[in-house]
PAZAPA-4460 file (N, C-alpha, C; in steps of 0.05 Angstrom, whole numbers, plus 32768, in hexadecimal, padded with zeros to 4 digits):
% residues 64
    n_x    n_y    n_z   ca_x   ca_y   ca_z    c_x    c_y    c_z   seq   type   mol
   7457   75C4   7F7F   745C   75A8   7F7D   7443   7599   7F84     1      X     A
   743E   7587   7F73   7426   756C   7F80   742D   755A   7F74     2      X     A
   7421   7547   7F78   7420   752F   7F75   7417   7527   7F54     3      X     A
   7428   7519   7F44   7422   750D   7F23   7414   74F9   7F28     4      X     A
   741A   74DB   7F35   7417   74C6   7F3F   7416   74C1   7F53     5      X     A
   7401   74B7   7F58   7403   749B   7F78   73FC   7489   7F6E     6      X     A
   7405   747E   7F84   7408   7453   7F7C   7406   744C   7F93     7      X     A
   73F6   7440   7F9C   73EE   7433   7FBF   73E8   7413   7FBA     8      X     A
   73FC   7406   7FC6   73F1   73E9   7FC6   7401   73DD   7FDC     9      X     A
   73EE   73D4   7FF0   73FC   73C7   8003   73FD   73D6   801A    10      X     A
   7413   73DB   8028   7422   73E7   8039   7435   7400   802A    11      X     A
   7432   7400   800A   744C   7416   8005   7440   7427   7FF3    12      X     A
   7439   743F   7FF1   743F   7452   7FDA   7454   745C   7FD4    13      X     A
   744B   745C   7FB5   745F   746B   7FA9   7459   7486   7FA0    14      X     A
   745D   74A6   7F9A   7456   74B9   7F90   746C   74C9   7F80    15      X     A
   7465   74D0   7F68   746F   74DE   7F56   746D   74FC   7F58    16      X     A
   7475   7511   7F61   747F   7529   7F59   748F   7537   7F4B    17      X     A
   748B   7554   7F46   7493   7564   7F31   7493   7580   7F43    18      X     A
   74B2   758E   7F46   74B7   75A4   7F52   74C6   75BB   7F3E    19      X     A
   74BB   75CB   7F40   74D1   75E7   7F2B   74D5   75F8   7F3F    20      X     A
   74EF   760B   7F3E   74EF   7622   7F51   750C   7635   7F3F    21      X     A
   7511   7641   7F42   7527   7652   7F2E   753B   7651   7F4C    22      X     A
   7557   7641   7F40   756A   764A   7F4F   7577   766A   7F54    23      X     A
   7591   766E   7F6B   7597   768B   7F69   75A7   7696   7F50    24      X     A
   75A9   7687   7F3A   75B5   768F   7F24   75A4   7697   7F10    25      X     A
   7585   768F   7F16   756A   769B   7F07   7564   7687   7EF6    26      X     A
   7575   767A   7EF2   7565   765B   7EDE   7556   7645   7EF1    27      X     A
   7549   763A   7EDC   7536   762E   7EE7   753E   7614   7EF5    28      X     A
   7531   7607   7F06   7536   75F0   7F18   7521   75DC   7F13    29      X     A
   7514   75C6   7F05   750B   75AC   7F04   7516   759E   7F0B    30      X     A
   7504   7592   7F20   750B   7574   7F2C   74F0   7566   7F2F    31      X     A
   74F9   7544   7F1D   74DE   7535   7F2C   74EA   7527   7F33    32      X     A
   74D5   7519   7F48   74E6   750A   7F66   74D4   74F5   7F6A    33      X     A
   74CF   74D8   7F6E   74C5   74C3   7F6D   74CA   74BD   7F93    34      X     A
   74B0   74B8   7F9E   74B2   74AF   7FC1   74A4   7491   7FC0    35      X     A
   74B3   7482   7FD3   74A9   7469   7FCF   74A7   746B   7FF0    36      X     A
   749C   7465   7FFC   7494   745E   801F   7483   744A   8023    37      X     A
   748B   7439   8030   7478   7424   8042   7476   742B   805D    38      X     A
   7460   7421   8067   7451   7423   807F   7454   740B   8090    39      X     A
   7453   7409   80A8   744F   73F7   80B8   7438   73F8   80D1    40      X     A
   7423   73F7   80CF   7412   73FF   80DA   740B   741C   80F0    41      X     A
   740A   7431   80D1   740E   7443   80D0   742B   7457   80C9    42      X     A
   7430   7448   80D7   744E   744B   80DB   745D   7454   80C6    43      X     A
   7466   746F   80BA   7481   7467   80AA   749A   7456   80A9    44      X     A
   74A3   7440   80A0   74B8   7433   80A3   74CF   7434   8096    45      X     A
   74C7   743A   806E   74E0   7442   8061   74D5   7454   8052    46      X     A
   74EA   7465   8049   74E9   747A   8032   74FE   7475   801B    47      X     A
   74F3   7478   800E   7510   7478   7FF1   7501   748E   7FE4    48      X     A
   7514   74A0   7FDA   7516   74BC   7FCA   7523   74BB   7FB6    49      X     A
   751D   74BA   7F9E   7525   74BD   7F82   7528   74D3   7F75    50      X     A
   753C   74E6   7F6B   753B   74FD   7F57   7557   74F5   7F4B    51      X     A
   7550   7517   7F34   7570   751B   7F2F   757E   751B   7F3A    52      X     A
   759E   751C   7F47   75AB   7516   7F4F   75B7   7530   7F41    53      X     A
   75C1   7528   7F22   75D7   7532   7F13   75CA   7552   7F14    54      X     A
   75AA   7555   7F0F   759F   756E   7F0F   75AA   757F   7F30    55      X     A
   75A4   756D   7F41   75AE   7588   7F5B   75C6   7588   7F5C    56      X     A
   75D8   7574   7F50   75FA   7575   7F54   7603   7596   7F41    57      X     A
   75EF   759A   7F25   75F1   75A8   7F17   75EC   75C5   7F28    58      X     A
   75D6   75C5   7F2B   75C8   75D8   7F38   75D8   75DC   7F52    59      X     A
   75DD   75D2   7F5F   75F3   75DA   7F75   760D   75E5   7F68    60      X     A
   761D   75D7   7F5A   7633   75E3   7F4B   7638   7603   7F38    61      X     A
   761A   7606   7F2D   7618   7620   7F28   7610   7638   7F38    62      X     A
   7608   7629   7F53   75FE   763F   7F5B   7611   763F   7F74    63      X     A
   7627   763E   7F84   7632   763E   7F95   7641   765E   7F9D    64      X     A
***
């Protein structure tokens, strides 16, 4: 996993990632995941986390 994008302006980045890993059923697992965080003098203050949703609902369902 690393980093596609950064975006820094202000107090907040945003960063774009891209993760693969093969679930226990041997198919494959993609997920990209969008982080948005602001700072407050230094400080972490918020996080918002963006991905599939429907992909791990999937991925959980087949692999249980």
């Amino acid at each position: 996993m690393g980093a596609d994008h950064i975006c820094v302006s202000g107090d907040t980045d945003i960063v774009e990632t891209a993760s693969t890993s093969i679930a226990l059923n041997g198919r494959p697992y993609a997920q990209r995941n969008c982080w948005m965080t602001r700072f407050v003098d230094g400080l972490i203050v918020e996080v918002r986390a963006y991905l599939d949703s429907v992909l791990v609902q999937q991925v959980i369902y087949e692999n249980e």
